[in-house]
C-alpha positions in Angstrom: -0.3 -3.7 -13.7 -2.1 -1.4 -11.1 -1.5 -0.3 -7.8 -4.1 -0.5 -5.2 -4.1 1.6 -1.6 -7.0 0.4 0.3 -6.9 2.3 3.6 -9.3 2.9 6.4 -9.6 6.3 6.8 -9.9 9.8 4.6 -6.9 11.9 4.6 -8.7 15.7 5.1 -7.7 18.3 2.8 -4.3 19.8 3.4 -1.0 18.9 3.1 -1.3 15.4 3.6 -3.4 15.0 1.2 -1.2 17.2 -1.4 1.9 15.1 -0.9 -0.3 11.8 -1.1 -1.9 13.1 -4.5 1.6 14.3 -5.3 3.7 10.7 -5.3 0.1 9.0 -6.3 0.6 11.2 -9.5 4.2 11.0 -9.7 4.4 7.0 -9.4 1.2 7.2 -12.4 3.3 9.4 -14.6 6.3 7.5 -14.5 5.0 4.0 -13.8 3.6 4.1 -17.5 7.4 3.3 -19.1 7.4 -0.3 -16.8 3.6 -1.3 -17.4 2.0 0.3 -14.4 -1.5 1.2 -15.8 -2.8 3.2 -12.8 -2.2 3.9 -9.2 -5.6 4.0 -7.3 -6.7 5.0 -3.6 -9.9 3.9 -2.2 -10.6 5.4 1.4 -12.9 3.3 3.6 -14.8 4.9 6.3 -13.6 4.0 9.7 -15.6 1.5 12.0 -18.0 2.9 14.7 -17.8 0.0 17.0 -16.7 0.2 20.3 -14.9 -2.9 20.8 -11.5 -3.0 19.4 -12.2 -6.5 18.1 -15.4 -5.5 16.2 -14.2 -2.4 14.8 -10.8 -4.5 13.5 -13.5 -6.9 11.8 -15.6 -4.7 10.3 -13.1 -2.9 8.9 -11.2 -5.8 7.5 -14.0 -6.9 5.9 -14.6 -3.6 4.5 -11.0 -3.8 2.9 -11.1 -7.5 1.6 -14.3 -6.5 -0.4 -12.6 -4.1 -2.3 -9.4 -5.9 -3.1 -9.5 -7.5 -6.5 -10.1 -11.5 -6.8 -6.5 -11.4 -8.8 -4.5 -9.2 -7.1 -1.5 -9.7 -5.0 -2.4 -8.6 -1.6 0.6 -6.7 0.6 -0.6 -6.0 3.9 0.7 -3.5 6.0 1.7 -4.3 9.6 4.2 -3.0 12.1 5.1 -6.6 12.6 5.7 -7.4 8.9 8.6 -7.5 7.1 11.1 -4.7 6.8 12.4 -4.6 3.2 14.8 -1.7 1.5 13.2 -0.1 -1.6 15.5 -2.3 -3.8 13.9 -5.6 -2.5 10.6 -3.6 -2.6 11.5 -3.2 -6.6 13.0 -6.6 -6.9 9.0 -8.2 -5.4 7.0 -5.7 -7.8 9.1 -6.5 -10.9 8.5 -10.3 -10.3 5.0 -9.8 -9.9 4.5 -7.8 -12.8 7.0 -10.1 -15.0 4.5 -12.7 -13.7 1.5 -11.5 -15.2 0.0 -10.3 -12.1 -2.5 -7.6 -12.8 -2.6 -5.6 -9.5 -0.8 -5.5 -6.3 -3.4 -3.8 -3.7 -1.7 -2.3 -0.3 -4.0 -2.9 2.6 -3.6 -0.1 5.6 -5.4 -1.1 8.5 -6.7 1.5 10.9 -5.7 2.8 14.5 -6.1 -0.8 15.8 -4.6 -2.5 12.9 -5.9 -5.6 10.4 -7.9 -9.0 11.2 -5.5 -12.1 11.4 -7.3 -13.1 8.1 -6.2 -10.5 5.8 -2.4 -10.3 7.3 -2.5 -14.3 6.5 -3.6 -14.4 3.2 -1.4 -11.9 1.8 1.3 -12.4 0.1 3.8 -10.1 1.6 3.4 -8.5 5.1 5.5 -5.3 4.7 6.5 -2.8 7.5 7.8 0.9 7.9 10.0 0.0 10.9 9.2 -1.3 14.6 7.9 2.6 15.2 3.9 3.0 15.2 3.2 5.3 12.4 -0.2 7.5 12.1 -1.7 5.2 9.1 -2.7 8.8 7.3 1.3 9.1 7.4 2.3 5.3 6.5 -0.3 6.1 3.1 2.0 8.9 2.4 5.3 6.8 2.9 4.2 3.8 0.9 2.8 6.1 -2.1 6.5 7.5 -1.9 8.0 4.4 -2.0 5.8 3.8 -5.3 7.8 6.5 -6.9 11.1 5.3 -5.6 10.7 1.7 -6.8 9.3 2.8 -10.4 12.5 4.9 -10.4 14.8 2.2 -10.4 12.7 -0.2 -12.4 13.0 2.2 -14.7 16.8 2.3 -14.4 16.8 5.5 -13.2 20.2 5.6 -11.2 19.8 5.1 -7.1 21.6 6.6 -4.6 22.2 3.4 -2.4 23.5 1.5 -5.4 
């Protein structure tokens, strides 16, 4: 199985980007034991459009292009679900048990994701009621990567 991030926007070199490239490398490394393949990133340039509408649209679109016909599709949203990394585990490790060859992780930009996308995916997941910088909520969701190949792995967790 792979893991997809499609997010608008670049993370600039620094230490963002480090710790990003850190748990994407991490989550690679020891998703390989459990059948994750790869963990891949694609940054989409942000929309140039004045109105909020438009620029939500375009950008959508931009992300539903480069999601996989097969894939699961998670979309994150601070209106989604809020789900502890052991039910985060429990929803990849029925995916993956189901044959499902990717998973991508949609991350909207400053003014979030069309109605479309957040309605045909599977899972609407959320980091809390708290708006997050979406450069920051990449970071958090490529550590929780690590954290739920961890425990598929049967690596012992702290909250068990």
């Amino acid at each position: 199985m792979r893991l997809i991030v499609a997010a608008i926007g670049r993370l600039k070199s620094g230490p963002e980007r480090e710790l990003a490239e850190r748990y994407r490398k991490r989550t690679a490394d020891a998703g390989r034991q459990i059948g994750i393949r790869d963990v891949e990133i694609i940054e989409i340039r942000e929309s140039r459009a004045r109105e909020v509408d438009k620029r939500v649209l375009e950008e959508s679109i931009a992300l539903a292009t480069v999601i996989p016909d097969d894939a699961v599709l998670v979309a994150l949203d601070e209106r989604g679900r809020s789900l502890d990394s052991g039910a985060i585990a429990g929803q990849l490790r029925a995916w993956r048990d189901g044959g499902r060859p990717a998973v991508a992780f949609v991350i909207g930009g400053a003014d979030g994701l069309a109605p479309e996308i957040k309605q045909r995916a599977s899972l609407v997941l959320s980091f809390g009621a708290a708006t997050w910088p979406h450069q920051l909520v990449r970071i958090m969701l490529l550590e929780q990567f690590y954290r739920v190949v961890t425990i598929l792995a049967g690596h012992p967790y702290h909250r068990d």
